[in-house]
N, C-alpha and C positions, 0 to 999 in steps of 0.2 A: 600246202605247206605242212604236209605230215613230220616233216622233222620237229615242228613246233610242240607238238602232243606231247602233254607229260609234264616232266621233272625237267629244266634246267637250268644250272647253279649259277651265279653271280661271282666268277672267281675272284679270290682278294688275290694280291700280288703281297708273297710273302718277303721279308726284309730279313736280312740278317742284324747282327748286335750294333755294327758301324751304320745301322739302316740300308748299307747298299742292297740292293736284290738279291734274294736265294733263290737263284734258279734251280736248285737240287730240291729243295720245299717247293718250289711249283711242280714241277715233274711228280714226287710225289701225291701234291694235289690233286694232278690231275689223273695218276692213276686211280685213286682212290676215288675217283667219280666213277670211271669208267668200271671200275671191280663191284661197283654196289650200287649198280643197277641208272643210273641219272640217265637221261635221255638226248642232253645237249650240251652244250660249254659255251657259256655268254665269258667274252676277253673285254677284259677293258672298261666294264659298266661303274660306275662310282663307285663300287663296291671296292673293285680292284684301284682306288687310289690313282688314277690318274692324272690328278691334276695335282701330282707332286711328282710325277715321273719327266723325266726329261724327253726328247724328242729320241734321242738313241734307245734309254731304258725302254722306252713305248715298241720301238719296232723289238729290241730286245725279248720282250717278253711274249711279244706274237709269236715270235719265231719258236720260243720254248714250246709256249701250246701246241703250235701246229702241230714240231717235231716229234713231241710226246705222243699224242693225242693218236699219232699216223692215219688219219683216215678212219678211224672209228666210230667219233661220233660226229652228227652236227656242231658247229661251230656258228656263232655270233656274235659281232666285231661293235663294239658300242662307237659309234663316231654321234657325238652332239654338241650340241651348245647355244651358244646366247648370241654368239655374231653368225648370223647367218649363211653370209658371204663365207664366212671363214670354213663354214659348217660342208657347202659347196665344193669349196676349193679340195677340203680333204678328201670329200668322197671321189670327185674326178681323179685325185693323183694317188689312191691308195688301192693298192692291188688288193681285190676283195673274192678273188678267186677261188681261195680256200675255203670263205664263209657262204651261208647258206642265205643269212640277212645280217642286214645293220641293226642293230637296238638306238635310238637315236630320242635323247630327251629332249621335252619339249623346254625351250628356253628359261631359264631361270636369271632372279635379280632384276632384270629390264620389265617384268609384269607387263607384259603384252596384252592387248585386249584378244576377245577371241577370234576377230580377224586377223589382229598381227598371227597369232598362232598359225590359222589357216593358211594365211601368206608364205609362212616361214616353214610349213610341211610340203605346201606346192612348189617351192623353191627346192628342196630337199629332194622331195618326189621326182623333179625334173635331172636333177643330177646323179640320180644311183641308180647303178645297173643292175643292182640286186633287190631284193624285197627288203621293205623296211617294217620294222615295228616301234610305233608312237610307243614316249613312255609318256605316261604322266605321272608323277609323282608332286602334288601342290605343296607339301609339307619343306619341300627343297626347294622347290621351284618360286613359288610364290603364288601361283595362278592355277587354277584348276581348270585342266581340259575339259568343258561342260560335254555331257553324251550328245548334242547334237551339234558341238563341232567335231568330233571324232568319228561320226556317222557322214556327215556329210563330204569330211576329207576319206573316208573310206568308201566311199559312192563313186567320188571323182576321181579320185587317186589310185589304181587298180594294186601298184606296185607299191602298194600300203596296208602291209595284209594283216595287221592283228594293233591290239592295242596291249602292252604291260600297263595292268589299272592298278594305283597305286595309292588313292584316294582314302583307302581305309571305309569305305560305302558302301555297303553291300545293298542299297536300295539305289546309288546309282550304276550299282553291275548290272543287275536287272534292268533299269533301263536301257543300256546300254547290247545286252542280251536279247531284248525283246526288239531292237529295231534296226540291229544291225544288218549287211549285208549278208546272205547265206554264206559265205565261203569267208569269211572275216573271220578272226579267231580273237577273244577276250582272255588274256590271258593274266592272273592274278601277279602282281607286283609286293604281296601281301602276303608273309610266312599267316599269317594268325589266322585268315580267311582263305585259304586257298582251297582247302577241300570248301566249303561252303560258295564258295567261284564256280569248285568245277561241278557240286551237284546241281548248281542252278543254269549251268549250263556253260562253262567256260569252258578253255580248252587247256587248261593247266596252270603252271606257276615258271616263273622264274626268280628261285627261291636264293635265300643267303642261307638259313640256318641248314637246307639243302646237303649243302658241303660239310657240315657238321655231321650231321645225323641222313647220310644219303640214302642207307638202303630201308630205312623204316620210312621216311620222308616221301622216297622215291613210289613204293609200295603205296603210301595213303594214296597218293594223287590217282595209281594205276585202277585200285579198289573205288575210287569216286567215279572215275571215268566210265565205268564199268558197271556203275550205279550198285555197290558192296556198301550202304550205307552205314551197316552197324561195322562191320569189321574195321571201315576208314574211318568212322568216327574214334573206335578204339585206340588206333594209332597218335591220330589228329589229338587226344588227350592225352596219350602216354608223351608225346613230345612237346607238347605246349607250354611248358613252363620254360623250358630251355629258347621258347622264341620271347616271350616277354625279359629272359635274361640277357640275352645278347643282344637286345636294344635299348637295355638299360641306359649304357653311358655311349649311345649312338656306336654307328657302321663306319668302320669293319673293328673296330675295339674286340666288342663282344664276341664275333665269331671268331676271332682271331686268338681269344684267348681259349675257347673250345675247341680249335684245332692244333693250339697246343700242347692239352691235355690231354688232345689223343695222337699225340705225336706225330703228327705232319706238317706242321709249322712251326715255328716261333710265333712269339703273341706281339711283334714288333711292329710301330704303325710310324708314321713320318706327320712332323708336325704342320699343323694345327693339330693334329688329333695326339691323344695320349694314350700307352695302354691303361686295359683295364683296371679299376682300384683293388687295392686286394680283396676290399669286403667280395666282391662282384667276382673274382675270379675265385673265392670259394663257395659261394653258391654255385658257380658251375663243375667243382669239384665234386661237391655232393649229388649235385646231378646223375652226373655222371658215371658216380659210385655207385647209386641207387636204379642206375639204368640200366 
């Protein structure tokens, strides 16, 4: 899974004023991955708000990536969730031809033991024709995928090839590094630790502030990869404030109003979530000014 290597962003799904979709702000988007270096295009990860998208907006916006995108880069289709069955049913009936893997979160709210989890990826595992990547993220989720169930569903599970770690752990990356299967990829879930993922031996990130700040971003991850530790770490501090601001007031808020300041989106998000406060969207003025 060499598509996997690298940089790929977590696209938001940008909204216009009446909230509906700006597909003209995604196409931009998505140029702008593609002009400054990113390595792939995750559609549809929590990031991009889907669980405020209707069933037509959802194919809606596939359809934009692909069109944009034409074939240029990797692509990766987020299908997850907490009913299992349900989880199944979509992979079987969603044409996944385009994409390279599913991104597929580990169940959230229902708190699974770490067998439910195991169950709930061999049922997954069983239904997709494409390679998956586990996410785990506990902070959403509720439950933290311990490394030796994500080791052993990656043992058994062939067509299970990487994990998005999102734990915020960099003592369970390492573990999770030290015992995984040789051709398994760890890939960082985590703007703040991902060079530190990829010197210790990960295989990149699938990053949100990414899309922000793509081609500095993109650059850290290639210089780690690469073992460039003073030059990535350079980077890795020149952009780091801007990941602690855009998780200020939580995803996608934060990057949403840095992609408006640099003019390829609106900062508009669809309720429960609200945009950013103004305190928060001038600190990422200043940012910005000063970057």
């Amino acid at each position: 899974m060499k598509e996997l290597l690298g940089t790929g962003v977590a696209l938001v799904t940008p909204f216009n004023e009446d909230k509906s979709v700006d597909f003209e702000g995604l196409k931009r988007l998505v140029n702008y991955q593609i002009d400054n270096g990113i390595n792939y295009l995750v559609i549809l990860g929590t990031t991009g708000e889907p669980a405020t998208l209707t069933s037509e907006e959802i194919e809606q916006v596939k359809a934009t990536v692909v069109s944009t995108n034409n074939g240029r880069l990797p692509m990766v289709l987020g299908i997850g969730g907490n009913n299992t069955l349900a989880v199944v049913e979509e992979l079987k009936n969603t044409d996944l031809s385009n994409y390279c893997a599913v991104l597929s979160v580990s169940p959230y709210y229902n708190k699974p033991t770490q067998e439910g989890i195991y169950q709930h990826f061999k049922a997954v595992s069983e239904a997709s024709p494409i390679p998956i990547i586990l996410y785990n993220v506990p902070s959403r989720t509720g439950v933290n995928v311990e490394p030796a169930t994500v080791i052993r569903i990656a043992e058994e599970f062939k067509n299970i090839v990487a994990v998005k770690e999102a734990a915020g752990d960099i003592i369970q990356v390492q573990r999770l590094i030290k015992s995984k299967p040789a051709d398994f990829m760890v890939i960082s879930g985590d703007d703040m630790i991902a060079l530190p993922m990829v010197l210790a031996g990960g295989a990149g990130v699938i990053s949100v502030i990414g899309q922000g700040l793509p081609k500095d971003f993109s650059e850290m991850i290639q210089l780690g990869l690469k073992g460039n530790v003073a030059e990535a770490n350079a980077l890795h501090y020149k952009v780091m404030d801007s990941i602690d601001y855009i998780f200020e007031e939580g995803n996608p808020a934060g990057i949403k109003a840095l992609l408006k300041i640099n003019n390829i989106c609106s900062d508009n998000v669809r309720l429960p979530l609200v945009k950013a406060s103004y305190d928060l969207q001038q600190k990422l003025n200043i940012f910005v000014k000063n970057y």
